[in-house]
FIPA-926137 format. One record per residue (C-alpha): x, y, z; chain; residue number from 1. Coordinates in Angstrom, 1 decimal. Example, Ala and Ser with C-alpha at 12.3 -4.5 7.8 and 13.67 -1.06 7.14 Angstrom:
12.3,-4.5,7.8,A,1
13.7,-1.1,7.1,A,2
***
This chain:
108.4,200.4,-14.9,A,1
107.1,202.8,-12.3,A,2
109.5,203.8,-9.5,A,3
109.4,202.2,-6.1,A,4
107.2,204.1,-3.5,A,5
108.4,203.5,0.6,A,6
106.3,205.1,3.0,A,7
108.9,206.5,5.7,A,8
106.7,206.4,9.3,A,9
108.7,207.9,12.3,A,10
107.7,208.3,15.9,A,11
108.4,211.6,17.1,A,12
110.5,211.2,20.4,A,13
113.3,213.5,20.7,A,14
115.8,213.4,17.4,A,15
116.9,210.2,17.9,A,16
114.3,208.5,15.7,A,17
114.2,211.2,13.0,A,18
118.3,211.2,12.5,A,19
118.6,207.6,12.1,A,20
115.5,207.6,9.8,A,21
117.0,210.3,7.3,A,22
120.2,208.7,7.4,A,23
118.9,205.4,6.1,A,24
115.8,207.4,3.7,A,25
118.9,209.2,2.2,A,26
120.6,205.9,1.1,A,27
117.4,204.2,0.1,A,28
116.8,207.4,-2.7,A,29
119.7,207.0,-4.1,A,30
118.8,203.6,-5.9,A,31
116.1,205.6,-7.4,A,32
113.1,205.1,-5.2,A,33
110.5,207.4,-3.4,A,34
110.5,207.7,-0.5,A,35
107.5,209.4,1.4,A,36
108.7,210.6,4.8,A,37
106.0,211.1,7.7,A,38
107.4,212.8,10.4,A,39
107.7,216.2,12.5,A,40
108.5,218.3,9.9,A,41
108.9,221.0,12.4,A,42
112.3,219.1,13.8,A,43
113.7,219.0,10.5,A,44
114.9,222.2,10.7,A,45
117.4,220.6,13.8,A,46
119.2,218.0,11.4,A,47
121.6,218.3,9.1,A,48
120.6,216.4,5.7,A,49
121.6,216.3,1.9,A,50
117.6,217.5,0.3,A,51
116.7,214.8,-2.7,A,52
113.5,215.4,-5.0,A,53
112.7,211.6,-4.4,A,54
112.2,212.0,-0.8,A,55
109.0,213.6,-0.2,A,56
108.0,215.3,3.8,A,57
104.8,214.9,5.1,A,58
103.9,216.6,8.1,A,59
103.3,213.6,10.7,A,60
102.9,214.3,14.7,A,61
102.7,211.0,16.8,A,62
101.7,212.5,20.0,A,63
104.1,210.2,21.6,A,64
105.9,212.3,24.1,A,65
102.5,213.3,25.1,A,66
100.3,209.9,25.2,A,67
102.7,207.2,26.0,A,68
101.5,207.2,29.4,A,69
97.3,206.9,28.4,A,70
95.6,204.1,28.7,A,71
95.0,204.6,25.4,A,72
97.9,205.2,23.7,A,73
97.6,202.1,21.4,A,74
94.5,203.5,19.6,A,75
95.8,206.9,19.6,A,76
98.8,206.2,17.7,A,77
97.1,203.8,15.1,A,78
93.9,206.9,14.4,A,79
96.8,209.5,13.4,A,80
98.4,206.7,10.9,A,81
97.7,208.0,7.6,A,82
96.0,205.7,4.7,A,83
99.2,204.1,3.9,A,84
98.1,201.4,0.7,A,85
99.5,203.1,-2.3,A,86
102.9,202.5,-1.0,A,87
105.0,199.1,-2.3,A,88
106.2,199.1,1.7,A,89
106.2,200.8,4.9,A,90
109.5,201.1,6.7,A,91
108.3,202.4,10.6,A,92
110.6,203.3,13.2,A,93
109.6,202.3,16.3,A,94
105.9,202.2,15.6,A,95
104.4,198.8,15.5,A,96
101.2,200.2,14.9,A,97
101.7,200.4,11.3,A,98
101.0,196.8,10.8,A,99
97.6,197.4,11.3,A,100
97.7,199.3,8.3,A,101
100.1,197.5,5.5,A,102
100.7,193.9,5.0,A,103
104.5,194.8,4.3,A,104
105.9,196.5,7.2,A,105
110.1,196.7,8.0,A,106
110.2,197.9,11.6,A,107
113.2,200.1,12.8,A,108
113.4,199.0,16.7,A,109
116.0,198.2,19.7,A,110
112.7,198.7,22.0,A,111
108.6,198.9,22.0,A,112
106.8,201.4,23.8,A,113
104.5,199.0,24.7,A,114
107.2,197.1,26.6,A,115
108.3,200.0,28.3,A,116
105.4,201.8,30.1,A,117
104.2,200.6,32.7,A,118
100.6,201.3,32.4,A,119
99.8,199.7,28.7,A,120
96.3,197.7,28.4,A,121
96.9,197.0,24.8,A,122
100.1,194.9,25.2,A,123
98.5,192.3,24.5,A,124
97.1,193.5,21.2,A,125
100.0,194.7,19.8,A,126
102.1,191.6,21.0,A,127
99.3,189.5,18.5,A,128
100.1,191.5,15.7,A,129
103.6,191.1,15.9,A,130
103.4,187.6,16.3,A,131
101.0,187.3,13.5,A,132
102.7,189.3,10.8,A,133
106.3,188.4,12.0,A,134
107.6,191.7,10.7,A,135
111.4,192.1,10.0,A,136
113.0,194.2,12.4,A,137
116.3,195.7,12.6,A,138
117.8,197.2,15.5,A,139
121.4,198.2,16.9,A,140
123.1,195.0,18.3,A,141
125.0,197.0,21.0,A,142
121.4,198.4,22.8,A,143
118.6,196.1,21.7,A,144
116.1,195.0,24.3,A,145
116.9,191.4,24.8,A,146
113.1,190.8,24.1,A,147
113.6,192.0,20.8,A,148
115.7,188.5,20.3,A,149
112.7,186.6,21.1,A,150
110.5,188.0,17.9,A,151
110.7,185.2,15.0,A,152
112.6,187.8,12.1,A,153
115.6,189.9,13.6,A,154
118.0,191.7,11.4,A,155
120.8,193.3,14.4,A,156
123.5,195.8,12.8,A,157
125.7,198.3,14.4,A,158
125.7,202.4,14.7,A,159
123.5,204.1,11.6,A,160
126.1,206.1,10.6,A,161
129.3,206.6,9.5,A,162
132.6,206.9,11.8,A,163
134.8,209.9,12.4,A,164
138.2,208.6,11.8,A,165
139.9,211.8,11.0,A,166
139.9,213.5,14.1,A,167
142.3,215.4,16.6,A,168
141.2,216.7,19.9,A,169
143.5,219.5,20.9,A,170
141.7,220.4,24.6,A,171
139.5,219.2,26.9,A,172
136.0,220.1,26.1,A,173
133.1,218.8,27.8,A,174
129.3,217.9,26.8,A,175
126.4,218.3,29.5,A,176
123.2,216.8,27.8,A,177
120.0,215.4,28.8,A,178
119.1,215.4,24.7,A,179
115.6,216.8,23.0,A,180
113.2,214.5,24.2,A,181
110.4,215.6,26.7,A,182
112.0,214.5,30.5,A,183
109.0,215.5,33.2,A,184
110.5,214.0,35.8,A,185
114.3,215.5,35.0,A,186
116.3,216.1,37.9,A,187
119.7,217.9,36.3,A,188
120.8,219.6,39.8,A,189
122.6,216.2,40.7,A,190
124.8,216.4,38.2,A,191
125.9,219.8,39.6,A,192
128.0,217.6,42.2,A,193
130.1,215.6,39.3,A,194
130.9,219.0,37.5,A,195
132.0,220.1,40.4,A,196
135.0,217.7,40.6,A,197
135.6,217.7,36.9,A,198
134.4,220.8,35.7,A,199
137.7,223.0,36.4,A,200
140.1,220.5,34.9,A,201
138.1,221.3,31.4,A,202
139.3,224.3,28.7,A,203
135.4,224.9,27.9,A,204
132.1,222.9,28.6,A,205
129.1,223.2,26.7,A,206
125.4,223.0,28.4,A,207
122.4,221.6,27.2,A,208
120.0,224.7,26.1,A,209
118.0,223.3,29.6,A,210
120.8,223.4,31.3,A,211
122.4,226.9,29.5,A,212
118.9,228.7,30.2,A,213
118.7,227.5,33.9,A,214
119.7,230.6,35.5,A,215
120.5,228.5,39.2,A,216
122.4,225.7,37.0,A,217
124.4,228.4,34.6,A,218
125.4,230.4,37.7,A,219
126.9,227.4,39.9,A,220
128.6,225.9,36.6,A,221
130.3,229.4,35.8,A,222
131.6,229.7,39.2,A,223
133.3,225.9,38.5,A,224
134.9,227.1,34.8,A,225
134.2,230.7,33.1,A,226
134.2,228.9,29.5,A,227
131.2,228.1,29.1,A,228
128.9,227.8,26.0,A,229
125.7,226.8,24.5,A,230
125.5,223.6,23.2,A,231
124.5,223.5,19.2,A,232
124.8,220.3,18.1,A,233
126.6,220.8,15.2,A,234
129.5,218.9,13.6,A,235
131.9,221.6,15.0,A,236
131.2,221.1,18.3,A,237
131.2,217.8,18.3,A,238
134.6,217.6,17.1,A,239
135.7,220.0,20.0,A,240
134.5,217.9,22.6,A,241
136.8,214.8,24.0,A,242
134.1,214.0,27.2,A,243
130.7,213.8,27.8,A,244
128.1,213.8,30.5,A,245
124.6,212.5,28.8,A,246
121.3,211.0,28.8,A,247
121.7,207.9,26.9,A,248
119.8,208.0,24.0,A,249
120.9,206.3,21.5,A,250
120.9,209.8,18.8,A,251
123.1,211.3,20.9,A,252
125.2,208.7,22.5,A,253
125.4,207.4,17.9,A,254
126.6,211.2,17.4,A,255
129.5,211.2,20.4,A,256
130.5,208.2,20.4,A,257
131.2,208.3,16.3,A,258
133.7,211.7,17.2,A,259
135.4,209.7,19.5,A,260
134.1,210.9,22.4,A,261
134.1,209.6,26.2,A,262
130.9,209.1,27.5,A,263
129.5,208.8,30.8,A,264
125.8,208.0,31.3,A,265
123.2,209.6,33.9,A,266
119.4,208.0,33.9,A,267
118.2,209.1,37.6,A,268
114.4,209.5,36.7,A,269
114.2,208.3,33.4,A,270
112.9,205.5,31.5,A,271
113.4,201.6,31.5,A,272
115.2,202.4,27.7,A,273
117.5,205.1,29.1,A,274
118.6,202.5,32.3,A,275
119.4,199.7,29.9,A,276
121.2,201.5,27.3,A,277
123.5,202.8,29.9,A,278
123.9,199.0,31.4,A,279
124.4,197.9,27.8,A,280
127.1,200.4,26.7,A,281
129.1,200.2,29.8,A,282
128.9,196.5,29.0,A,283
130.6,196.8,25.6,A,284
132.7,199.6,27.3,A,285
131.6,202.3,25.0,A,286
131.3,204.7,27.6,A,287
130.8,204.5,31.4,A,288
127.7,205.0,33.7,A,289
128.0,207.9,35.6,A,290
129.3,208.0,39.5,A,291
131.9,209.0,41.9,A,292
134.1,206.1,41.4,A,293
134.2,206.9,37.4,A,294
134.3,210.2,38.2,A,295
137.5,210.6,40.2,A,296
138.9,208.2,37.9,A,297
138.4,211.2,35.4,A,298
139.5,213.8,37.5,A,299
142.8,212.0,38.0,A,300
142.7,211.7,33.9,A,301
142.6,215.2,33.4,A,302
145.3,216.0,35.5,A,303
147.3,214.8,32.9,A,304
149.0,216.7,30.3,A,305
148.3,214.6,27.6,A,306
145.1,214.7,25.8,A,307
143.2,211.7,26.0,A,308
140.2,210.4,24.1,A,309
138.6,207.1,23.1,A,310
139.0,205.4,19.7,A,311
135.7,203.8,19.0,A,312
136.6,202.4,15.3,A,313
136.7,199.2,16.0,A,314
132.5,198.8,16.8,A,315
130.7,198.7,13.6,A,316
129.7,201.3,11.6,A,317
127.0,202.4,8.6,A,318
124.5,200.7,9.9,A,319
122.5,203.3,7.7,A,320
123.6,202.1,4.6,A,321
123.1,198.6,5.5,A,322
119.7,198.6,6.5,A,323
118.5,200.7,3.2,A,324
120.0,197.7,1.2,A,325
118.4,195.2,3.1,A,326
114.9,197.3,2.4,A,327
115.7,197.6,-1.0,A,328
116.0,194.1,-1.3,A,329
112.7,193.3,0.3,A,330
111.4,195.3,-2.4,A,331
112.7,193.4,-4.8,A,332
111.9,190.0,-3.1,A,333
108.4,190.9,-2.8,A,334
107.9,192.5,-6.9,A,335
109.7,188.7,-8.2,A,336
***
């Protein structure tokens, strides 16, 4: 019996999409099937991953960061689809487009583009497919559009991947991210007036590499604490750090919140995604949005001695693993 064959399809925003998608392509290969991964290959090089000679890159550049706002970003997308028939399935984050071009398509979604533009003519289009081929989709059940609850076959699981349980935060470190997808519109000299008021009560804080190579937002944030450092991304600092001022997307929100991490969300001139994920997790309390009130609460936090930090284990976890079973089984379903 030949081996399985998935086509992997994943849009290209930020690292969001591409973590998730390795975490749950690195579970499906080890039940012994290809996978064929079509993404960014130039953003691997950013992620930690285990290699496996059953999952396969191909270079894949969705554009999106750069056409979600055409008129025409529907048809754009679906042209730079590759010919995707010698696969048994296609598994697509966040790219509905591909069910134009399989009959056996597993979505990976808490949100559609075409929800969240503004300027879309071909909502309607893809709306029709969606209806039509009544694709499963799995999404987070903490940050899912409420929309997405509408769509006939809903699979809703918790954070793709694992938790940190073994941890032990000796200092106060904080994170100042806006994360690694395109922001046009990003205004990070507001935030200058919150680190202000927390910034000195921190042993280090790490900055963004947009906020570490801003010469005006360096200077003014070394003036409120001398410790400061370049932010890597890497599972050492992220076991350093015990607060957090981020973007929230959901990659890098997944990758605090999983070290125990204290969170507090900014979204001033971004998206409809990044204003309802920050609603949403301050909703569930798994992290606050980010203002004065929260803020002097904070301050008054790190006054304290002790150090403090948030013990997210009781949300649910391994999402990753989950998900590649559930595509495993659709395999199955669909070869009996």
């Amino acid at each position: 019996m030949r081996a399985k064959k998935i086509a992997y399809i994943v849009c290209d925003s930020g690292l969001g999409h591409l973590s998730r998608s390795l975490k749950i392509a690195s579970e499906i290969v080890k039940r012994n099937v290809n996978v064929f991964f079509f993404c960014n290959k130039k953003k691997l090089k950013k992620i930690n991953f285990k290699k496996n000679n059953n999952l396969k890159f191909i270079n894949f550049l969705s554009g999106h960061n750069k056409q979600v706002n055409s008129q025409n970003y529907f048809y754009k997308i679906e042209k730079k689809i590759p010919d995707l028939k010698q696969f048994d399935i296609v598994v697509s984050d966040n790219l509905p487009e591909a069910l134009m071009c399989h009959n056996n398509v597993i979505l990976i979604s808490n949100f559609f583009w075409h929800r969240t533009i503004t300027k879309f003519n071909n909502y309607r289009n893809i709306e029709n497919i969606l209806k039509q081929k009544k694709p499963l989709i799995i999404c987070n059940e903490y940050v899912s559009h409420s929309y997405i609850n509408s769509y006939e076959n809903v699979e809703k699981l918790g954070f793709f991947t694992d938790y940190n349980k073994k941890i032990i935060k000796k200092y106060h470190v904080l994170l100042v991210s806006e994360g690694t997808s395109c922001t046009k519109f990003s205004d990070k000299f507001y935030l200058l007036k919150y680190i202000k008021i927390v910034g000195p009560f921190f042993d280090k804080i790490f900055l963004d590499p947009k906020y570490f190579n801003d010469k005006k937002f360096y200077k003014f944030t070394k003036k409120v604490n001398k410790d400061i450092f370049l932010a890597k991304y890497n599972d050492q600092m992220f076991r350093l750090v015990t607060h957090a001022i981020i973007k929230p997307g959901l990659g890098l929100v997944t990758d605090c919140i999983s070290n125990n991490i204290s969170c507090y969300y900014f979204y001033k001139n971004f998206n409809k995604e990044f204003r309802y994920n920050a609603r949403k997790l301050d909703y569930f309390r798994i992290g606050k949005i980010l203002n004065i009130k929260n803020i002097i609460n904070l301050k008054n936090e790190l006054k304290q001695v002790q150090i403090k930090y948030k013990n997210y284990s009781s949300l649910k976890w391994s999402a990753h693993k989950q998900a590649a079973q559930i595509i495993i089984n659709k395999i199955n379903i669909n070869e009996k």
